[in-house]
C-alpha positions, 0 to 999 in steps of 0.5 A: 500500500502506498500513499500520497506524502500530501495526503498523508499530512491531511490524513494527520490533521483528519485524526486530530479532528476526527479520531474516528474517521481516521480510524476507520479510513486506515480499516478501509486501506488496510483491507482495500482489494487491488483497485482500492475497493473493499465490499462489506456491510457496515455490521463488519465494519464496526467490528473491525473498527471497534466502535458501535454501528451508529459511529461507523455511519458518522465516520463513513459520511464524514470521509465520504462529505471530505472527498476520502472515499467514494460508497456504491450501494450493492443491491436495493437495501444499501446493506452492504456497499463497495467502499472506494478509496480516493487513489490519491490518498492510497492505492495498491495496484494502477492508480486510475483504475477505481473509475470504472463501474466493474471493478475487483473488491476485497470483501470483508465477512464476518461469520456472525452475518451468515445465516449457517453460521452454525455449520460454518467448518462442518460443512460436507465437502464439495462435490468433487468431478471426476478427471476422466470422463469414460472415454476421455483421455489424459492429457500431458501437462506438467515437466514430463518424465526424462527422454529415454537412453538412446544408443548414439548413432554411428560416428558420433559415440561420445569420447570414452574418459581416458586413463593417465598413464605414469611416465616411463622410467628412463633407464628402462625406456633406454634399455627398451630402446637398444633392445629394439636397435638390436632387433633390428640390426638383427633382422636386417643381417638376416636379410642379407645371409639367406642361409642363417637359420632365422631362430637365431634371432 
């Protein structure tokens, strides 16, 4: 909830003439739905103000006669009314949208005001449909489950994490390498004397 820094000044000054009012006006903001409007019947109101009814009815017309608060009568009665804001004053949601005549509420009840308040909290639970119709299908919603382990297709396997091999030592590496020069020098003397027997090698 936000408020003008003007108004609030006035706000200060309506307290110090009528405590009351004030008061009541700080229910209405504090209860005021999206488009500054509360719907409740004056019952309720002089409730949740803690004064009699009579001074709920002085304080509403002293904040609606000083431009506080505008009141819209809901049905023939006058019962209950739609209590609108001034967005000059306080406003919660966009500050030029409590001039329509269709506008969202906060309602304030009490449960005395119900006529089965007796039952209130006992009452069966409501009547729950089912998910499926006979014939109906489900329909996917939500996340979903993971895809499925594919094999990888052919020339594109993912590269297997390799194993480090420890460094040679370099003696033996040494050894290892004029054993191969030995070989060698071996198999070419043995190329050129076909008459040696190969198993000396």
């Amino acid at each position: 909830m936000q408020t003008d820094r003007a108004a609030h000044e006035r706000w200060a000054q309506l307290a110090i003439a009528n405590p009351r009012a004030s008061s009541v006006l700080h229910v209405l903001v504090a209860q005021m739905g999206r488009h500054n409007a509360i719907v409740a019947s004056q019952t309720t109101l002089a409730k949740a103000a803690h004064c009699s009814l009579p001074t709920l009815k002085r304080a509403l017309s002293i904040l609606r006669e000083q431009g506080w608060i505008e009141v819209r009568q809901i049905g023939p009665t006058g019962t209950a009314c739609a209590y609108v804001i001034n967005d000059r004053v306080a406003w919660t949601g966009k500050r030029d949208g409590i001039r329509y005549s269709l506008f969202s509420a906060a309602v304030l009840i009490a449960d005395d005001e119900q006529p089965d308040r007796e039952e209130l909290g006992a009452q069966p639970a409501l009547h729950r449909l089912p998910n499926l119709f006979p014939g109906e299908r489900q329909l996917p919603s939500g996340p979903g489950l993971p895809p499925p382990s594919e094999p990888s297709l052919p020339g594109m396997e993912p590269d297997l994490p390799a194993t480090q091999q420890p460094e040679p030592d370099p003696a033996m590496q040494e050894e290892f390498s004029q054993l191969v020069t030995g070989l060698g020098n071996k198999l070419r003397a043995s190329d050129t004397s076909p008459d040696d027997d190969a198993t000396d090698i």
